[in-house]
N, C-alpha and C positions, 0 to 999 in steps of 0.2 A: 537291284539288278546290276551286278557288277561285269565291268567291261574289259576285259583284259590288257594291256598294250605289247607293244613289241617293237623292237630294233629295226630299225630303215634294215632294207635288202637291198641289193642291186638291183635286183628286178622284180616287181611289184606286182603281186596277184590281185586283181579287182575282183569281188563281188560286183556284179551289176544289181543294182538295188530298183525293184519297181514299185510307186505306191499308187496303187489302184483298188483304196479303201473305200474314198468318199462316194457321196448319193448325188452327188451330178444337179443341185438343185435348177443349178440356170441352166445348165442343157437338157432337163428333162425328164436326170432315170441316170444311172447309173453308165462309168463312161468305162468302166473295166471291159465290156463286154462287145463291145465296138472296138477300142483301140489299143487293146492290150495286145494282143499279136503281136501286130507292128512294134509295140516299145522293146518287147521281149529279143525282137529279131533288131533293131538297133542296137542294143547294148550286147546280144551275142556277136552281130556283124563288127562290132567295134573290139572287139575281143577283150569284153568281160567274162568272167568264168570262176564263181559258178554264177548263175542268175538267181534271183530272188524276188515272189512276187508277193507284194502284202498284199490280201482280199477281205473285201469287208463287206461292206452294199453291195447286191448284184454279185456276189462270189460265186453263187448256183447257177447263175446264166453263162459269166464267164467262164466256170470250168467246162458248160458245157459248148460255149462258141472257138473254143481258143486251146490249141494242142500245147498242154503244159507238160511233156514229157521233156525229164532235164529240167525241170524249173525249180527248186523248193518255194511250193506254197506255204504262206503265213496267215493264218485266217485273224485277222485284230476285229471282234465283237465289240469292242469300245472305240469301232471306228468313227460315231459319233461326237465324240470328243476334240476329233480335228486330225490334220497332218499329222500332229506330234508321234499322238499315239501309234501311226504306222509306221512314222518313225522310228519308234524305239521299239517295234517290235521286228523291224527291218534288218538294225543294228546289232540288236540282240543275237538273230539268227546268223549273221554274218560272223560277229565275236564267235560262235562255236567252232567256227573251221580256222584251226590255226592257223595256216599257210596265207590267209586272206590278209593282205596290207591295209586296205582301203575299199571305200564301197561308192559306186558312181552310182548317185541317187536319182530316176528319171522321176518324171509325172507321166501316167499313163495318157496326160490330155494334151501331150505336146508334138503331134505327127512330123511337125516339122525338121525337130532334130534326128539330124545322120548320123548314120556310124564313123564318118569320116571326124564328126566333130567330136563323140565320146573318144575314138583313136586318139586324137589331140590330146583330150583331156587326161590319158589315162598315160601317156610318153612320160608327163611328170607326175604321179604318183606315186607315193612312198607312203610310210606309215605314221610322217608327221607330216603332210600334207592339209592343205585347205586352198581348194581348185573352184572354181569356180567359170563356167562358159559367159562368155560376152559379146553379145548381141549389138554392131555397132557402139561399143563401147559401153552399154547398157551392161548390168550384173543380170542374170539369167540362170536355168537352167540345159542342163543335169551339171551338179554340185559332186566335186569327189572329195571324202572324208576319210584324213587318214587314221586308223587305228588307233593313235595314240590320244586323236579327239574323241573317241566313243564314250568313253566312262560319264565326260563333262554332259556331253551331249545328250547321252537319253536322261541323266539327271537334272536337265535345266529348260527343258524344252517343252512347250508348253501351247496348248490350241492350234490353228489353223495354220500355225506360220510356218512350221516343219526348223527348219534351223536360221532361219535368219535374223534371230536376233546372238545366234551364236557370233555368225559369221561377221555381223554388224562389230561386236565386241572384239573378234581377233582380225579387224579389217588390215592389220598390217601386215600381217602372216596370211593371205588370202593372196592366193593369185589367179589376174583374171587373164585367162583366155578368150582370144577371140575367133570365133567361130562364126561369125556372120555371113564370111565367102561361103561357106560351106552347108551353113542350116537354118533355120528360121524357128527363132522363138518365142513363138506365139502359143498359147494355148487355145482350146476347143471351149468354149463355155454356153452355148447355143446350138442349138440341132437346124 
């Protein structure tokens, strides 16, 4: 799966990237179909464009709870396999639309973050970018990946971690934003 790169711009088109694959085991059932609205309308309100949502477990509920118009769905069948996998089919989709710099990657199980804090995060985005939101000083998400990381990134990535042993690896080229006045980074893991 090859990933194209491209030239820093002056100004930086986000993909909003949503992964809302997995089977929800500690809350229950699948958590697309509950909280995927909300992540969609965060990363639109924060002005990502285009959006992007990987569906895997629960895709059938969620298309029918959650108005995906304007959205590209991604359906990852080997959502089983972990974050990764909807990672790189996330990534994938996004590499197709040229104009795209970078992709702010949400968790559908994280209600907490604002659009005010993806706004933050996406002021510095470019094509060689690695952003990262910080939760009282904590590393957190939504995670923005620029372009020029993609190729490594679906080629190295691997189970449940989605990219953080990427980001571990270029921790010096990562920059962390902090978003804590503005959202909370908690995830949903219990009903």
């Amino acid at each position: 799966m090859g990933v194209p790169t491209s030239a820093e711009a002056p100004a930086a088109r986000v993909a909003g990237l949503v992964l809302a694959a997995g089977a929800g085991r500690r809350y229950g059932g699948p958590k697309a179909p509950v909280f995927l609205g909300q992540a969609l309308r965060t990363l639109r309100d924060g002005n990502c464009d285009p959006i992007i949502a990987v569906l895997g477990a629960g895709a059938r509920q969620a298309r029918a709870a959650v108005d995906l118009a304007g959205v590209q769905v991604v359906d990852n069948p080997g959502w089983a396999e972990g974050m990764a996998s909807s990672l790189r089919r996330g990534i994938t989709a996004a590499a197709r639309i040229p104009e795209v710099s970078a992709v702010c990657v949400h968790l559908v199980d994280m209600p907490g973050v604002s659009a005010t804090a993806v706004a933050r995060l996406l002021a510095q985005a470019h094509a060689g970018c690695l952003i990262r939101a910080h939760y009282d000083g904590e590393p957190g998400h939504p995670v923005v990946l620029g372009r020029d990381h993609w190729a490594e990134i679906v080629a190295t990535v691997r189970g449940d971690q989605g990219a953080r042993a990427y980001l571990r690896r270029h921790a010096a080229h990562v920059t962390g934003v902090e978003c804590g006045d503005v959202a909370a980074g908690y995830d949903i893991d219990e009903r």
